[in-house]
C-alpha positions, 0 to 999 in steps of 0.5 A: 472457485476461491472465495476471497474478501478483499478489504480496502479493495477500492483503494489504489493498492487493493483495486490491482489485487482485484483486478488480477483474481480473475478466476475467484469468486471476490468481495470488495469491502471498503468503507469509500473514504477519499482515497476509495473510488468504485470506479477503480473496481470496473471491470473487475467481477466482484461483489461490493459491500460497503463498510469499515473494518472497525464495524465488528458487527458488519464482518460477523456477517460477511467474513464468513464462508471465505478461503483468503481474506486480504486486507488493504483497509488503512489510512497510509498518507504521512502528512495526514496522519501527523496533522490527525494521528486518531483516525490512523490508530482507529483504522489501523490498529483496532480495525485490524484487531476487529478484522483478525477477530472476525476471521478468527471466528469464522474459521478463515484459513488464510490471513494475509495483512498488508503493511509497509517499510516505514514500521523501521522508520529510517536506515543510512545503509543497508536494507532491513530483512524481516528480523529488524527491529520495529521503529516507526517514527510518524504516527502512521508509521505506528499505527501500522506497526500496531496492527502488524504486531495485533496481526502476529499476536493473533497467529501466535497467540490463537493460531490464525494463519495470517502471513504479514507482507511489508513493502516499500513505495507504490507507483501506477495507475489510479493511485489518488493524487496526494502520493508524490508521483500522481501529485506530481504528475497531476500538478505538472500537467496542469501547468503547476509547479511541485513541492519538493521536501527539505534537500530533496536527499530523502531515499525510497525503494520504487515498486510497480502496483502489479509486482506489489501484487505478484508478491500479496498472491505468492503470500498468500500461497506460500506463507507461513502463519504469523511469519513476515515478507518484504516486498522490494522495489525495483529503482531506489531513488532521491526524491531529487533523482524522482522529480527530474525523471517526472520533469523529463516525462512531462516535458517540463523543467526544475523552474516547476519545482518549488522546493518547501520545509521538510516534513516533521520526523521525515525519514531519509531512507528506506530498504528492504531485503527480500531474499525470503519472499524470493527464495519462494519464488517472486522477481519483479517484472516491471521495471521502473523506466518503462512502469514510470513511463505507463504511469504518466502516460495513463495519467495523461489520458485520463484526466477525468478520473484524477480531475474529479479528486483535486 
């Protein structure tokens, strides 16, 4: 039986990773910030250590004696990071650099860092494939860049086999509601209304949590050390052409949206290419309609769980 660590496993992202490593014998290691929930893990065999990915000492301990190390552990909401850029440098940079260090050290035979479309900052037309160059425009952006570049620097610079994946935005159940569709969602079941940035004109790239994670395994797999994968999407939408679907699905209409200032260096587009991750073998299974659909019934049916966070 493998044994995996899984950093950030209590987040939304990671929390689906878990769930789908049935047959592994998996640690959870997460520090609990707001975005960290223990409930997201029920059901799910695994043993759960408490703690952060800067804490040097901590992973001298439990990295050891593990086949795959995954890590989840970032600060990823934009917003946050433009009202308070040091937490996302800590986590995502040094925390990272922490992380590859320690699985160094213990002799970790596969690395896979999860990262994100937004290291390109922003493209009118096209989609970047791996080899585009990195131009983050938010400090999370950044500092995600950051870590992806420490990640890569350890499997070229000391040969640690750590493959790196970049995917575009997330949807599905219990994903903490300051992202655009659980707020959304949230905010339109309780009867109030939604903030809809600048024109609404702004572009991502939609991909179901689940297909996010069919990709992280075939990575983990099939990846080549210190090599890139993307992760597309399944439905490139405005977020104009997002909030009328969440209107639609909530049985509400456009006097719900109220529309606000646009977000500092707010990126209009974003688009992966993801011909090298599907010439190993991935396609999405979700598709967009009916994983929106789930998600805003699963939403609707559980209250409680996103109650507790607002």
């Amino acid at each position: 039986m493998r044994r995996i660590l899984v950093t950030g496993g209590a987040g939304f992202i990671g929390s689906h990773f878990v769930h789908g490593l049935p047959d592994a014998d998996v640690t959870v290691l997460d520090k609990l910030t707001y975005a960290g929930n223990r409930a997201n893990l029920e059901g799910a065999p695994h043993t759960f250590v408490h703690g952060d990915i800067c804490d040097a000492g901590l992973l001298g301990e439990v990295v050891p004696g593990h086949d795959l190390v995954v890590n989840f552990a970032a600060e990823s909401h934009v917003d946050r990071s433009i009202e308070g850029p040091a937490e996302f440098v800590r986590t995502n940079v040094l925390g990272t650099q922490t992380l590859m260090q320690a699985c160094l050290d213990a002799g970790v035979p596969k690395v896979v860092h999860v990262s994100t479309d937004e290291v390109y900052g922003s493209i009118d037309h096209g989609s970047w494939d791996e080899s585009a160059p990195i131009q983050p425009r938010s400090p999370y952006a950044a500092a995600k860049a950051g870590g992806d570049l420490v990640a890569r620097a350890y499997a070229i610079t000391y040969g640690l086999d750590v493959s790196i994946t970049r995917c575009g935005n997330n949807y599905g159940p219990r994903q903490y509601p300051e992202k655009v569709i659980p707020l959304f969602v949230t905010n339109l079941l309780r009867g109030k209304r939604v903030p809809l940035y600048g024109d609404g004109g702004n572009v991502r790239d939609w991909i179901h949590v689940q297909d996010h994670c069919a990709g992280i395994r075939l990575v983990a797999e099939k990846g080549g050390p210190g090599e890139v994968y993307h992760i597309a999407g399944t439905a490139e939408l405005t977020n104009k052409e997002l909030t009328a679907r969440l209107l639609e699905a909530c049985g509400r209409d456009w006097s719900m949206v109220e529309p606000v200032a646009d977000r500092k260096g707010h990126d209009r587009r974003y688009s992966l290419d993801d011909g090298k991750l599907r010439g190993l073998g991935y396609r999405p299974e979700i598709a967009f309609e009916q994983g929106l659909k789930d998600t805003v019934s699963w939403y609707a049916s559980n209250t409680a769980w996103w109650g507790a966070s607002r």
